[in-house]
C-alpha positions in Angstrom: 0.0 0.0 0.0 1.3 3.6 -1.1 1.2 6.0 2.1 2.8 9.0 3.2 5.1 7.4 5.7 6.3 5.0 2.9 7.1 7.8 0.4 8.9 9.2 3.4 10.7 6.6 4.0 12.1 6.1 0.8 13.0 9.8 0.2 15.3 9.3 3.6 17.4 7.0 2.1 20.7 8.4 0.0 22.8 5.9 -2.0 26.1 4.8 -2.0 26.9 6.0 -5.0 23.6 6.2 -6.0 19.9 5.3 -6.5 18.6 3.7 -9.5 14.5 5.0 -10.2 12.2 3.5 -12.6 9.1 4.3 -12.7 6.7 1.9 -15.6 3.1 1.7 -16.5 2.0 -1.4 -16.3 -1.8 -0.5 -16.8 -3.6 -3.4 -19.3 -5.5 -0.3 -20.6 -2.0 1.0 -22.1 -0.2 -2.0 -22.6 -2.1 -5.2 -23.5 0.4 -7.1 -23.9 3.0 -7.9 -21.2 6.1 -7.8 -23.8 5.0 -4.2 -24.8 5.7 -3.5 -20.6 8.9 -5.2 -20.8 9.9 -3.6 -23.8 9.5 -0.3 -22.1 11.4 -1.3 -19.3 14.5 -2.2 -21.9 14.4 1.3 -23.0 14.5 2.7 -19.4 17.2 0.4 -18.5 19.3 1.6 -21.0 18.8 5.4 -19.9 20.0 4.3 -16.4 22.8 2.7 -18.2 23.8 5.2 -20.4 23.5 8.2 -18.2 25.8 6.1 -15.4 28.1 5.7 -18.4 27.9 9.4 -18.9 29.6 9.9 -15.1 32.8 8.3 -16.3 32.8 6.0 -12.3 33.3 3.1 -13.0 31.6 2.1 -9.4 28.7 3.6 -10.3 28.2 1.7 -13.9 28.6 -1.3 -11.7 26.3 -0.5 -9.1 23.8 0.5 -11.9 24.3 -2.5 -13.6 23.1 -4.4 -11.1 20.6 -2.5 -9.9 18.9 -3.1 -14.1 19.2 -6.9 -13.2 17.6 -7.1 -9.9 14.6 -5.0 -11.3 14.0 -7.2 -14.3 14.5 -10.3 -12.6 11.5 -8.5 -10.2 9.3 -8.0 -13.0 10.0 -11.6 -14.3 8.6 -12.9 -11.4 5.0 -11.3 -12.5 2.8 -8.4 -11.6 -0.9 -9.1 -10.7 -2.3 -6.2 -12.9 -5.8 -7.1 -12.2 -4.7 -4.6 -9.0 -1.9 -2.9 -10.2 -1.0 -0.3 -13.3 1.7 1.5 -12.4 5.2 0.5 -10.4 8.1 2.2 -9.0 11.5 1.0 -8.8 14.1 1.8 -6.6 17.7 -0.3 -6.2 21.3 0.5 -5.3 23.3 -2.7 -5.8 26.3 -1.4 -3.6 24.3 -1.3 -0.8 21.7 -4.3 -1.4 18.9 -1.8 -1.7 15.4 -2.5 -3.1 12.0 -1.2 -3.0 9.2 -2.0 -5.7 6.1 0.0 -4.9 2.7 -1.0 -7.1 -0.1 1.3 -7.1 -3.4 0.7 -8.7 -2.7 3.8 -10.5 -1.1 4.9 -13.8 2.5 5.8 -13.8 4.2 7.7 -16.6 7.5 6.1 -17.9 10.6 7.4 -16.2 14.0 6.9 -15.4 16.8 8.5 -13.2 19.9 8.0 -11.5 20.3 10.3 -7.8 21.8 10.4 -4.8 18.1 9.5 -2.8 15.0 7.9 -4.8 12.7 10.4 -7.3 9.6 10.3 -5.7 8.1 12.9 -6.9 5.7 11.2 -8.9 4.5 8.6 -6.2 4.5 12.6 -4.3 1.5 13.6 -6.9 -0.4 10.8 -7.3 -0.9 10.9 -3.1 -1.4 14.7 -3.5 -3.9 14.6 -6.2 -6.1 11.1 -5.2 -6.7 11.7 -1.3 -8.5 9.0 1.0 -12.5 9.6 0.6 -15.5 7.9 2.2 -18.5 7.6 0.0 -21.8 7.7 1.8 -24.6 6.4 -0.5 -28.4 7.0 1.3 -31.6 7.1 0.5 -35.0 6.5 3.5 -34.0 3.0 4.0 -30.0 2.0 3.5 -26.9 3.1 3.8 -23.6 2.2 2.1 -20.0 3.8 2.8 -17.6 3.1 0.8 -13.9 3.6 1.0 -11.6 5.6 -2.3 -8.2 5.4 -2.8 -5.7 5.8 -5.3 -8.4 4.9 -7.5 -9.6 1.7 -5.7 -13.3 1.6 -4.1 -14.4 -0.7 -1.3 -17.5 -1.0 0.8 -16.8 -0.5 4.6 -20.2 -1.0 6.0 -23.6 -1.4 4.8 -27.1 -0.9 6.6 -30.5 -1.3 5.9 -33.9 -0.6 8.6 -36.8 -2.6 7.4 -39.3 -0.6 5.6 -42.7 0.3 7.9 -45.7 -1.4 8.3 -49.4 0.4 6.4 -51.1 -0.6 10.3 -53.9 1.0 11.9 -53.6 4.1 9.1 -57.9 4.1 9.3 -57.5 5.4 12.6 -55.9 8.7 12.0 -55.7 10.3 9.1 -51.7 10.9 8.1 -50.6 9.0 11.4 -48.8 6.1 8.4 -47.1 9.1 6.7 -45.7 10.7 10.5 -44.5 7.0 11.0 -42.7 6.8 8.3 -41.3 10.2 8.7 -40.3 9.3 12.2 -38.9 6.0 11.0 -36.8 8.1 8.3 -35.7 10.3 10.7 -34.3 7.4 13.1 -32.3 6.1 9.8 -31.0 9.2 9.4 -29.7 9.6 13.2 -28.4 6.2 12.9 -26.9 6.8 9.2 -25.0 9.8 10.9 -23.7 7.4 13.6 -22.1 4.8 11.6 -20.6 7.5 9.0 -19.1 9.2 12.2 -17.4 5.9 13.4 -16.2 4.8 9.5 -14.3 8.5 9.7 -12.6 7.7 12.8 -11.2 4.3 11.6 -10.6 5.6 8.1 -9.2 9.0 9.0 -10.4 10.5 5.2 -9.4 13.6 3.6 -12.7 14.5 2.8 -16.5 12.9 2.9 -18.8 12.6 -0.4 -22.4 12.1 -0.2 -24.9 10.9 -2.4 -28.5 9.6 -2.7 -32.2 11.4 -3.5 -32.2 15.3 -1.9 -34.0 14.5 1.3 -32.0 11.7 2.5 -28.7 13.5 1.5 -30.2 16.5 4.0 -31.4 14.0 7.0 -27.3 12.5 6.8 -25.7 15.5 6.8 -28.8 17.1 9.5 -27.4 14.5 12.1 -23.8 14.8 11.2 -21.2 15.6 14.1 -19.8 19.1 13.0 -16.8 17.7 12.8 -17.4 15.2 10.2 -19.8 17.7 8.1 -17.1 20.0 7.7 -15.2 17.6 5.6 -18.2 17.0 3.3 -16.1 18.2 0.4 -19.4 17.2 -2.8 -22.7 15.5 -3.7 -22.0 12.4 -6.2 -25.3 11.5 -8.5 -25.6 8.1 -7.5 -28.1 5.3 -6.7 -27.4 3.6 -3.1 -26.8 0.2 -5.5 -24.0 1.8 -7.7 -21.0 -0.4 -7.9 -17.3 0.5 -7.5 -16.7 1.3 -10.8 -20.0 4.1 -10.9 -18.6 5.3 -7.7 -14.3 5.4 -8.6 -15.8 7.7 -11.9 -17.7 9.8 -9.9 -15.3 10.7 -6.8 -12.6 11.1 -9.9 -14.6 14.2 -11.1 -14.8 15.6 -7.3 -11.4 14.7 -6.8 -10.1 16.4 -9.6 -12.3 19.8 -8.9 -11.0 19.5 -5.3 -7.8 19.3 -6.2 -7.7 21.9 -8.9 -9.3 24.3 -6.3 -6.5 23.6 -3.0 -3.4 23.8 -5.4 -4.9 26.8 -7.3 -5.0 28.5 -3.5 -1.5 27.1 -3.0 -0.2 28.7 -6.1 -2.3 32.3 -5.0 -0.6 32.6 -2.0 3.3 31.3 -3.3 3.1 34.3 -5.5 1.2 37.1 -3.1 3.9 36.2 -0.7 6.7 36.4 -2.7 6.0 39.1 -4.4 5.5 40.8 -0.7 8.8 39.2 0.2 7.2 37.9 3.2 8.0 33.9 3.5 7.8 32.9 -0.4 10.1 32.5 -2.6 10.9 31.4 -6.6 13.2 30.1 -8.9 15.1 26.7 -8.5 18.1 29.1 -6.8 16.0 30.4 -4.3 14.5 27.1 -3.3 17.7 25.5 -2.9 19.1 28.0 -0.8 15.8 27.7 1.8 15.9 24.0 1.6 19.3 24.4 2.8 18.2 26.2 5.6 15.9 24.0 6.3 13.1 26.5 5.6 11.0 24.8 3.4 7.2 24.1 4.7 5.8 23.6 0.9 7.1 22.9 -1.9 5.7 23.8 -5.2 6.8 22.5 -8.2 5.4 22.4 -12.0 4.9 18.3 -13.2 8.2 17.8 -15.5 10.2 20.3 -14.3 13.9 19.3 -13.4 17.4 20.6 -14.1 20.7 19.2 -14.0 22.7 20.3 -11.2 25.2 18.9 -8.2 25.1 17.7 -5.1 27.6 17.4 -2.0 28.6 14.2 -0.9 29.3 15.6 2.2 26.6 18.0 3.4 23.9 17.4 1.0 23.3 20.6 -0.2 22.6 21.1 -3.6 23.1 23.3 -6.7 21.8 23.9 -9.7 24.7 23.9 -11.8 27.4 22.1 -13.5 29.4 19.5 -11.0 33.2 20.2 -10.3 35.0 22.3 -8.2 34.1 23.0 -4.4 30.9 23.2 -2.3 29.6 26.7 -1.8 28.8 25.7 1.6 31.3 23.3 2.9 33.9 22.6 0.7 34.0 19.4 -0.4 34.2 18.3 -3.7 30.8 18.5 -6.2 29.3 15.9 -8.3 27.2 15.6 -10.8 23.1 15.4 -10.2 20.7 14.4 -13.1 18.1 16.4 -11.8 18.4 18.4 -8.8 14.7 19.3 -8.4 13.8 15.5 -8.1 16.3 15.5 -5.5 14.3 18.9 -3.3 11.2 16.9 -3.9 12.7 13.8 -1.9 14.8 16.4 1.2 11.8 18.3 1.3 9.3 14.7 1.7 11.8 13.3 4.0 11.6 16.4 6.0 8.2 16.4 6.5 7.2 19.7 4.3 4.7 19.4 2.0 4.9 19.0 -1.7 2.3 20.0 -4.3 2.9 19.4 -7.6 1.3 21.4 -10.4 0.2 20.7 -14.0 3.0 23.2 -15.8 0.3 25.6 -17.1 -0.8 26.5 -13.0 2.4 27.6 -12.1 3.0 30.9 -13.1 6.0 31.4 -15.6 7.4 34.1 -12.8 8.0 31.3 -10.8 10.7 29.7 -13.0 8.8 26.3 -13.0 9.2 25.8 -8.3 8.6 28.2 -5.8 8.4 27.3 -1.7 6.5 28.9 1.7 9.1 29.1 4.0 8.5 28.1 7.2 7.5 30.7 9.8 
């Protein structure tokens, strides 16, 4: 399973001398056959290759070398992609390193070689599909289900027996005020069992769907708590089946998520351009991750540059390798991509990272930008 402490985990380690990252979609949708997948892979093995060549270290060829070999013998063993379309790869030979992550998620094709694992796409695909609960109700049932990453499952499911037409002769309305009653109970209990499903799921946000009035009698009874993570109103029956219910939360999701980094991006440039606590331009950035300023990070999807890193203290620069640290001395070397590497200090020191289609980020910003920490 792909969660934040895992990412974290993996953007904490640093290689010796380096980390090998593939990233591979695997998804049936894309590639039907298994030998197109593999045939992808080829291709991304020879970047690694090539670009270790590139270094002229001969310990580092090696060490890629092996890491190639221990990935494809990992994807000969198979993939289940009923569950999974996308995988990430991460291997240092020299220090007996692996990770395979597979996510039931899409993965473009990628391919790097760093001091610490890119994981800036596992990064946005967390960012951009958050845990939801799905509450499907209508007089009589209840349904919550459970979305993430893309997969749907149903958590709990309740149904109170439908009333009995008794004794309606001697009242008129008194059937109609018992049902009403009887709704009203569902509801209160509805609200109940939607409260405990968000404690044990902890989501990012609730959705809701069903006819109008029992969409109001859920959220009527809601804790305050819990209603003030209802985040939209799906269109969908209480029998809808995960794949109804993954398309729907995709379009919420996707609105949601437009509308939070869209905010994020308002206020990177209002407080940079007040010089109070923003700042842009891969320079910049560096310099406050360095400081360990950093509290988000905000970088357009794509966006790297070569650069160099310090073996010995870890800071980084975007620039050509060679010739001394700025900061401590030691001698440079060379970094394919030096805004991979911010994305994995900044994950591994618990900042947050949003990453934006290119078109969100404002040309200003150079392509990242960062709120410092106060």
């Amino acid at each position: 399973m792909l969660t934040a402490s895992r990412v974290r985990d993996l953007a904490a380690h640093t290689g010796d001398p380096a980390v090998a990252s593939v990233y591979l979609d695997v998804d049936g949708r894309h590639r039907p056959v298994w030998a197109d997948c593999v045939t992808a892979f080829d291709h991304l093995a020879d970047q690694l290759v090539r670009r270790a060549a590139q270094r002229g270290d001969l310990s580092l060829s090696r060490s890629v070398d092996g890491d190639v070999a221990r990935m494809r013998a990992w994807l000969q063993a198979g993939v289940d992609r009923e569950r999974t379309r996308g995988v990430a790869l991460f291997a240092c030979a020299e220090q007996d390193y692996f990770e395979a992550v597979e996510v039931p998620a899409p993965l473009r094709d990628d391919a790097g070689v760093g001091a610490v694992p890119r994981v800036g796409p596992l990064v946005a695909l967390l960012d951009g599909r958050r845990r939801a609960l799905v509450a499907l109700v209508d007089r009589r049932r209840l349904r919550v289900l459970r979305s993430e990453l893309g997969e749907v499952s149903e958590v709990l499911a309740a149904e109170d027996p439908e009333p009995r037409a008794v004794d309606t002769s001697v009242e008129v309305g008194s059937f109609e005020r018992h049902d009403g009653e009887a709704a009203e109970v569902h509801y209160r209990r509805a609200a109940g069992l939607v409260e405990q499903a968000c404690r044990d799921a902890a989501p990012d946000h609730v959705l809701v769907a069903g006819p109008d009035d029992a969409v109001a009698g859920l959220t009527r009874h809601l804790p305050p708590p819990v209603a003030a993570t209802v985040a939209g109103r799906l269109h969908l029956a209480t029998t809808a089946g995960p794949a109804e219910v993954a398309a729907a939360v995709d379009g919420i999701e996707d609105a949601v998520d437009r509308a939070r980094r869209a905010a994020v991006v308002e206020q990177l440039m209002a407080r940079a351009g007040a010089d109070d606590g923003g700042v842009l331009g891969i320079e910049h950035v560096l310099h406050a991750l360095a400081a360990g300023k950093v509290g988000t990070l905000v970088v357009a999807d794509g966006f790297g540059v070569a650069g160099s890193s310090c073996p010995s203290c870890g800071a980084l620069h975007a620039g050509a390798a060679g010739g001394p640290c700025p900061v401590c001395g030691a001698e440079l070397v060379a970094c394919d991509d030096v805004v991979a590497a911010a994305v994995a200090r900044s994950v591994a020191a618990n900042a947050s990272v949003v990453v934006c289609p290119a078109g969100e980020l404002d040309a200003a910003a150079g392509g990242i930008g960062a709120l410092e920490r106060w």
